[in-house]
VEXZA-965440 format. One record per residue (C-alpha): x, y, z; residue in three letters. Coordinates in steps of 0.1 Angstrom, whole numbers, plus 5000, padded with zeros to 4 digits. Each point is the difference from the previous one (the first is absolute). Example, Ala and Ser with C-alpha at 12.3 -4.5 7.8 and 13.67 -1.06 7.14 Angstrom:
BEGIN
512349555078ALA501450344993SER
//
This chain:
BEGIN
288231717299UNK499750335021UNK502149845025UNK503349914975UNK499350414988UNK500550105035UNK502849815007UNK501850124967UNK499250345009UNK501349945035UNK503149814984UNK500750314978UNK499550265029UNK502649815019UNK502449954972UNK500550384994UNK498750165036UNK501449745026UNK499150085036UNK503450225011UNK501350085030UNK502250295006UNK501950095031UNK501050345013UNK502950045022UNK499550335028UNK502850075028UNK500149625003UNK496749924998UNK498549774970UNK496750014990UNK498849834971UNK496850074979UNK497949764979UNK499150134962UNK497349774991UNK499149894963UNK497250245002UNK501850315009UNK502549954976UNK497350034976UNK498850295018UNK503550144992UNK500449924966UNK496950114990UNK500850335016UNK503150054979UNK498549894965UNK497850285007UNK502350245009UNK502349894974UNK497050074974UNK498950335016UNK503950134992UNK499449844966UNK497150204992UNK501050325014UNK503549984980UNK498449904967UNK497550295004UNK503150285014UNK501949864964UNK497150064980UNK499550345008UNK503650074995UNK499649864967UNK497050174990UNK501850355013UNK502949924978UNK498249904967UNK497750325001UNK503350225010UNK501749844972UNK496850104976UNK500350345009UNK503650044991UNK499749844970UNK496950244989UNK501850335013UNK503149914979UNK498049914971UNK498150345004UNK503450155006UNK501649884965UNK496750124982UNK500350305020UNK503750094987UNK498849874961UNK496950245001UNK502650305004UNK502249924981UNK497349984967UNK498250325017UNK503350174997UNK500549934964UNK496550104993UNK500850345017UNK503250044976UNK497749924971UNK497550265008UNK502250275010UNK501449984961UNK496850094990UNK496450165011UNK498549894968UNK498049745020UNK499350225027UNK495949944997UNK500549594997UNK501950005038UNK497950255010UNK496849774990UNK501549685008UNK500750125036UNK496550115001UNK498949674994UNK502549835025UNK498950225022UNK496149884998UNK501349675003UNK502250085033UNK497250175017UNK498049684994UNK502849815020UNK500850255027UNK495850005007UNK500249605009UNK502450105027UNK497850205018UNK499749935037UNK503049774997UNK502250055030UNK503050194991UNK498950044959UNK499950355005UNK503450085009UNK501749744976UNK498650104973UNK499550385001UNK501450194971UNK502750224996UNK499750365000UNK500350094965UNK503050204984UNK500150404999UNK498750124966UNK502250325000UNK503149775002UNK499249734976UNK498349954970UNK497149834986UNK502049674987UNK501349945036UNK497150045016UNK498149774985UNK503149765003UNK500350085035UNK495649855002UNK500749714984UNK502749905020UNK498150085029UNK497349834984UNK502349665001UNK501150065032UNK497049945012UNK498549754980UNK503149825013UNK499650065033UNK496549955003UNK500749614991UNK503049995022UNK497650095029UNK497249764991UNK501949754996UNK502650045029UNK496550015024UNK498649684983UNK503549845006UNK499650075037UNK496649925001UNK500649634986UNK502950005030UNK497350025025UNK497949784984UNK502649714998UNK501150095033UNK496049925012UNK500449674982UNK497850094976UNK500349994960UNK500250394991UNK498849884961UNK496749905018UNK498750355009UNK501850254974UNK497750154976UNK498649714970UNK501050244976UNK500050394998UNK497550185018UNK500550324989UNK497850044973UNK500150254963UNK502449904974UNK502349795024UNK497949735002UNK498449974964UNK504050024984UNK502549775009UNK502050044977UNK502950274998UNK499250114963UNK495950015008UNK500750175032UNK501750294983UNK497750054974UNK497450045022UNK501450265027UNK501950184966UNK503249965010UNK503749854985UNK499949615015UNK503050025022UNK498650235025UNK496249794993UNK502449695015UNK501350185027UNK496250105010UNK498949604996UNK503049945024UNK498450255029UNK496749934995UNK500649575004UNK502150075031UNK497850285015UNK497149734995UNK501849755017UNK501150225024UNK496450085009UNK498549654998UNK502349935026UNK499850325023UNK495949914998UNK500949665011UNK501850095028UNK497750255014UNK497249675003UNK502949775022UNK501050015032UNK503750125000UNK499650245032UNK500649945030UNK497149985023UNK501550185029UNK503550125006UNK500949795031UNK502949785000UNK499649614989UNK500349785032UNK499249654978UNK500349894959UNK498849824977UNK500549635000UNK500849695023UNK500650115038UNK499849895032UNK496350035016UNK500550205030UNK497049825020UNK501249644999UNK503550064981UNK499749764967UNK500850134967UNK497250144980UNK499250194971UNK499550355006UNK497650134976UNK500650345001UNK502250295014UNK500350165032UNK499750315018UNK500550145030UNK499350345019UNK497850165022UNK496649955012UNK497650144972UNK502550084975UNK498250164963UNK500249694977UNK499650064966UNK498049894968UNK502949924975UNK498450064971UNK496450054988UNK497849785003UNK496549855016UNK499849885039UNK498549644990UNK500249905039UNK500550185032UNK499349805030UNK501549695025UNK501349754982UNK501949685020UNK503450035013UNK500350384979UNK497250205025UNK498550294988UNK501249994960UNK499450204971UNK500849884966UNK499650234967UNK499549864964UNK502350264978UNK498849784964UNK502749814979UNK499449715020UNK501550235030UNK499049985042UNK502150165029UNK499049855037UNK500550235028UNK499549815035UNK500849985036UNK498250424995UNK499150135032UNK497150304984UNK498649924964UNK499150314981UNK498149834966UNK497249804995UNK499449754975UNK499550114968UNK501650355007UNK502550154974UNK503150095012UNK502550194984UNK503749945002UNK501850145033UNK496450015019UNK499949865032UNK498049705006UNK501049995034UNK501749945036UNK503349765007UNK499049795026UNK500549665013UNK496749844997UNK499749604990UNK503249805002UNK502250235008UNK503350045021UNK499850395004UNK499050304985UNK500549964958UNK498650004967UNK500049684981UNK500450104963UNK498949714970UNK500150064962UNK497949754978UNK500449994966UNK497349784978UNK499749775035UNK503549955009UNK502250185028UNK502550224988UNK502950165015UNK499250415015UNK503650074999UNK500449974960UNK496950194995UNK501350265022UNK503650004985UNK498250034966UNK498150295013UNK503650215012UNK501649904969UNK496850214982UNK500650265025UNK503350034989UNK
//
């Protein structure tokens, strides 16, 4: 029985990679060359492999440039959206300001209900507080002289200020979530994953859903209490997210230049393809290598084939390996903070020359560096 399975096997082998001879023909001299059955294989296996390395590395590049496009696209869509409510808001401010200029019998009642917008506002502008770039979006504008203008257009003049930026408060949220799910998507990850389960911000915006509710509880007319809902939900996604990002590794751990990806490659000790687990860097002796996010050293020692190694848990199911280090500058169980160094390029362990060997784990499986570091320029941006 094992004998008729080895001579199909055999049988086979010769039916598709005959023993060839090929004969090369130099200034008149011929010498020929025998390609045996077994390198044939050789050579065939060689180029299924390449053939799936270019594979994977063009599905992955037309990913990305999907993801890129389908977040743009969500962008434009919101900003014209926020564009035509923009241009509707004016035009129904305008009216109102024709209305009250006919008469000042109200006078009181605006000034009141701007009062209580005003409360409401503040509420708003407050979560945006140590927001990057809040403070200059949404600063008010000086308000109008009151030797050349009179009470009625004043208080006109608040309000639309008022909408303004109500408006643009949830036009900043949520063009920094947009760009923030970019970067997750860009990572591979599932952006819906780590927003916010629901608002975070606490007060009436969580206990009132609803528009009508809402109002009634911040005292004021419904359309602006919508507007407010609108903010708050993308300023809390918006932070969900930012919070997310600040636990993952989307920095770079130093700023050398990448000698080697992520994926199959040929082993430069004996030449086969292999899967590279990791990304590469290469620069001087002792070069600062970087923590790229928070996190807790959970091993810093030799490990086999990586030399001296140090590998931080960041949580979420998150570990960065750093090897090949020449200096370590944690031990285990330190905390590290993001951007600290945690040590010395080197060439320690199997190594070629002087670089660092860079893995991302996620829950147990190897990921690719370069889309967590895309993800963490596009947040950059």
């Amino acid at each position: 029985m094992v004998e008729e399975q080895e001579q199909v096997r055999r049988s086979l082998i010769d039916r598709w990679f005959p023993e060839r001879h090929v004969f090369l023909r130099t200034n008149g001299e011929i010498k020929g060359h025998v390609l045996t059955s077994g390198r044939q294989m050789m050579m065939a296996g060689a180029g299924i492999a390449v053939a799936a390395w270019t594979l994977v590395a063009s599905g992955s590049f037309i990913f990305d440039l999907a993801a890129r496009s389908r977040a743009d696209d969500e962008i434009v869509r919101a900003r014209a959206a926020s564009e035509r409510l923009n241009a509707d808001l004016q035009a129904r401010l305008e009216t109102a300001v024709v209305r009250m200029s006919a008469t000042t019998g109200g006078l009181d009642e605006m000034a009141s209900m701007v009062e209580r917008r005003h409360a409401a506002l503040t509420g708003v502008m407050t979560m945006f507080r140590g927001v990057d770039g809040a403070e200059a979006v949404l600063a008010p504008r000086p308000p109008l002289p009151a030797a050349q203008t009179g009470p009625v257009q004043r208080i006109v003049a608040v309000r639309m200020d008022q909408e303004r930026l109500i408006e643009r408060a949830g036009d900043f949220a949520q063009t920094r979530a947009e760009r923030l799910r970019l970067a997750f998507r860009l990572a591979g990850l599932n952006p819906a994953a780590y927003a916010a389960s629901g608002s975070a911000l606490g007060g009436p915006l969580v206990e009132a859903r609803d528009p009508k509710a809402l109002a009634t509880i911040l005292d004021v007319d419904e359309p602006f209490a919508i507007r407010i809902r609108h903010a708050a939900d993308n300023l809390s996604e918006m932070r969900g997210l930012a919070d997310a990002a600040e636990g993952l590794p989307f920095h770079r751990p130093t700023q050398a230049r990448t000698t080697s990806g992520f994926g199959v490659r040929f082993d430069p000790f004996n030449g086969r393809p292999a899967v590279h687990q990791g990304q590469d860097f290469a620069a001087p002796l002792n070069t600062a290598i970087h923590a790229t996010a928070p996190g807790i050293v959970s091993f810093a020692g030799v490990r086999s084939g990586y030399g001296n190694t140090v590998e931080i848990d960041h949580g979420r199911g998150f570990k960065t390996r750093f090897a090949h280090l020449n200096t370590m500058a944690v031990q285990p169980g330190q905390r590290v903070a993001l951007g600290q160094r945690i040590g010395g390029m080197g060439t320690t362990g199997r190594s070629t020359g002087v670089h660092l060997h860079y893995e991302v784990w996620m829950d147990g499986r190897p990921q690719n560096p370069a889309r967590f570091i895309r993800a963490g320029e596009q947040i950059v941006q």
